[in-house]
C-alpha positions as YAML, in Angstrom:
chain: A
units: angstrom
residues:
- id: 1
  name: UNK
  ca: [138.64, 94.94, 103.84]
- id: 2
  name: UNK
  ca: [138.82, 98.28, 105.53]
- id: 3
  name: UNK
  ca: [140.67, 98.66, 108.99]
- id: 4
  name: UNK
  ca: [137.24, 97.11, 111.25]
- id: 5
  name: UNK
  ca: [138.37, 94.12, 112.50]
- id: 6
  name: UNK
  ca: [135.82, 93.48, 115.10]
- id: 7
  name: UNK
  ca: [133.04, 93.83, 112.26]
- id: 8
  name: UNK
  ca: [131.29, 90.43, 111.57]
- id: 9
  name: UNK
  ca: [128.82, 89.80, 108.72]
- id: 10
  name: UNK
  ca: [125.38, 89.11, 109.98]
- id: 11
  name: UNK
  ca: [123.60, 86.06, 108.29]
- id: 12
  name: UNK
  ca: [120.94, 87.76, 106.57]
- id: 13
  name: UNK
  ca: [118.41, 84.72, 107.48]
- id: 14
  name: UNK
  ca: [119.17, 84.31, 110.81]
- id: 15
  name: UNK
  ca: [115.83, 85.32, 112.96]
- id: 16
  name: UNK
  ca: [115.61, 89.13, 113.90]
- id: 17
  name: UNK
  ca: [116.04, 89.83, 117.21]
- id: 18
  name: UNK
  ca: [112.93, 92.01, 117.81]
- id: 19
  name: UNK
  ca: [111.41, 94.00, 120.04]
- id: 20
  name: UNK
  ca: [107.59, 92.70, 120.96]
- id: 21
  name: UNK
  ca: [106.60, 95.93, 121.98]
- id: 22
  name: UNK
  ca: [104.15, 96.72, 119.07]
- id: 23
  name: UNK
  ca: [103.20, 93.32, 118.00]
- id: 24
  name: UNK
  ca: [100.76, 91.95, 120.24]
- id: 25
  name: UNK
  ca: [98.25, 94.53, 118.75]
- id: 26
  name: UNK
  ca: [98.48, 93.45, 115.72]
- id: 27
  name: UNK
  ca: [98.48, 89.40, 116.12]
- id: 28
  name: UNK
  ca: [95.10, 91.02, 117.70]
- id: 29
  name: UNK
  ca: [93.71, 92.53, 114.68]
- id: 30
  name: UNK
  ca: [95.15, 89.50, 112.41]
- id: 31
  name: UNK
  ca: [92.93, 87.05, 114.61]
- id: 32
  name: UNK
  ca: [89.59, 89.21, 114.54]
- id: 33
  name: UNK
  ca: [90.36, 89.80, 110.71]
- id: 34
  name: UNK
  ca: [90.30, 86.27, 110.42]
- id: 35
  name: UNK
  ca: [87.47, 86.09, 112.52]
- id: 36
  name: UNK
  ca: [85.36, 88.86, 110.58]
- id: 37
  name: UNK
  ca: [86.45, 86.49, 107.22]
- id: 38
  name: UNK
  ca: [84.43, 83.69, 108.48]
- id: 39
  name: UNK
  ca: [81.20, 85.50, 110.04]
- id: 40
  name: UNK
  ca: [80.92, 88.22, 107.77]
- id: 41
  name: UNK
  ca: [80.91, 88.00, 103.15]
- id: 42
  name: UNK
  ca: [84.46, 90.03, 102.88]
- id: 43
  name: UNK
  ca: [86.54, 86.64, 103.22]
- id: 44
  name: UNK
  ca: [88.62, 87.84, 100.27]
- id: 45
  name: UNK
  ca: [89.49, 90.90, 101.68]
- id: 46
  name: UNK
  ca: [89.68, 90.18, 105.38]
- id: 47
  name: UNK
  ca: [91.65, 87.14, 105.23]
- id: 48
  name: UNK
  ca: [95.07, 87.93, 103.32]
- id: 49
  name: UNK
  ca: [94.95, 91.20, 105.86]
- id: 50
  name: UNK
  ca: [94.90, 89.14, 108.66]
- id: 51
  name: UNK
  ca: [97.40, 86.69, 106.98]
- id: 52
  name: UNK
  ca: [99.25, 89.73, 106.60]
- id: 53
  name: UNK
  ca: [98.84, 91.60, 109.89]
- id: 54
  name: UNK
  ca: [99.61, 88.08, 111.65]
- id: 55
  name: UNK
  ca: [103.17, 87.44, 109.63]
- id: 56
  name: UNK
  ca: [104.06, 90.91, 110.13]
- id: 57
  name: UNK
  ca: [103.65, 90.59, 113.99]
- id: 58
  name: UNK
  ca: [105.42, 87.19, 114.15]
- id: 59
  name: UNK
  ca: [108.32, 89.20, 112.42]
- id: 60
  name: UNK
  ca: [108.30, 91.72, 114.73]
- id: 61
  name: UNK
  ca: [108.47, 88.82, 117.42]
- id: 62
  name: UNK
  ca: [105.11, 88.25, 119.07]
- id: 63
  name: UNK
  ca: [104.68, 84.82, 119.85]
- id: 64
  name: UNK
  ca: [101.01, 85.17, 118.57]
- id: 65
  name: UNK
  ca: [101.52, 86.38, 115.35]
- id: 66
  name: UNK
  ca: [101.98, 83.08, 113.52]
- id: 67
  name: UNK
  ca: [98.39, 81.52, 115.54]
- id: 68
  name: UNK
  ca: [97.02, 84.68, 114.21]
- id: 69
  name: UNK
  ca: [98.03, 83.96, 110.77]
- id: 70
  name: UNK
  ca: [96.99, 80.47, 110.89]
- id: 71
  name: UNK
  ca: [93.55, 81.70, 112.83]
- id: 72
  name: UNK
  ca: [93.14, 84.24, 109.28]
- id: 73
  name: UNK
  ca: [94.05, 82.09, 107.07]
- id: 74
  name: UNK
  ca: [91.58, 79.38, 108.58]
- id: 75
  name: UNK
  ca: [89.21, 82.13, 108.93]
- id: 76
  name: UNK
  ca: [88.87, 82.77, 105.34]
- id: 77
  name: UNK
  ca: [88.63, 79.28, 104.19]
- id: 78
  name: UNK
  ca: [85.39, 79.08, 106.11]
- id: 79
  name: UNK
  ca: [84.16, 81.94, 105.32]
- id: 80
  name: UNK
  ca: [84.95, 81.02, 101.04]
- id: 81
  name: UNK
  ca: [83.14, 77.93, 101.99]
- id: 82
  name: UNK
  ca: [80.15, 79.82, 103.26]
- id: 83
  name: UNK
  ca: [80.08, 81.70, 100.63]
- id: 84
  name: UNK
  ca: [80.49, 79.23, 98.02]
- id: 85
  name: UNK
  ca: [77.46, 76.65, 99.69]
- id: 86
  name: UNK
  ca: [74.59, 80.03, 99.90]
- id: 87
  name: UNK
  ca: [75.30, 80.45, 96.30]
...
């Protein structure tokens, strides 16, 4: 090891600690992608990018994004099953 002897190895899966600051927005948009999965036809689209949006602002420590994932991801199993009983 070189001379540092206050450096300590960080755990890489311990949680992040993260700033919320940009986050919120996007658990937003996750939950009205999710939303727009179930009212409108584009359930295959719409709901991974809300699953997305929604993990994305949990990582960047909103408290919302995982509700927002779980909103999407709810979101576009209705809106499959919509589709799949007009057919």
């Amino acid at each position: 090891m070189s001379g540092s002897g206050d450096h300590q190895e960080r755990d890489p899966f311990a949680p992040i600690e993260a700033s919320p600051r940009f986050a919120t927005p996007l658990a937003l948009l996750a939950a009205a992608s999710g939303v727009a999965a179930a009212v409108t036809g584009l359930a295959a689209v719409l709901g991974p990018v809300g699953m997305g949006l929604g993990l994305i602002a949990h990582v960047k420590g909103s408290r919302l994004g995982m509700p927002a994932t779980v909103l999407a991801g709810l979101g576009m199993i209705v809106g499959f099953s919509i589709i799949l009983y007009l057919r």
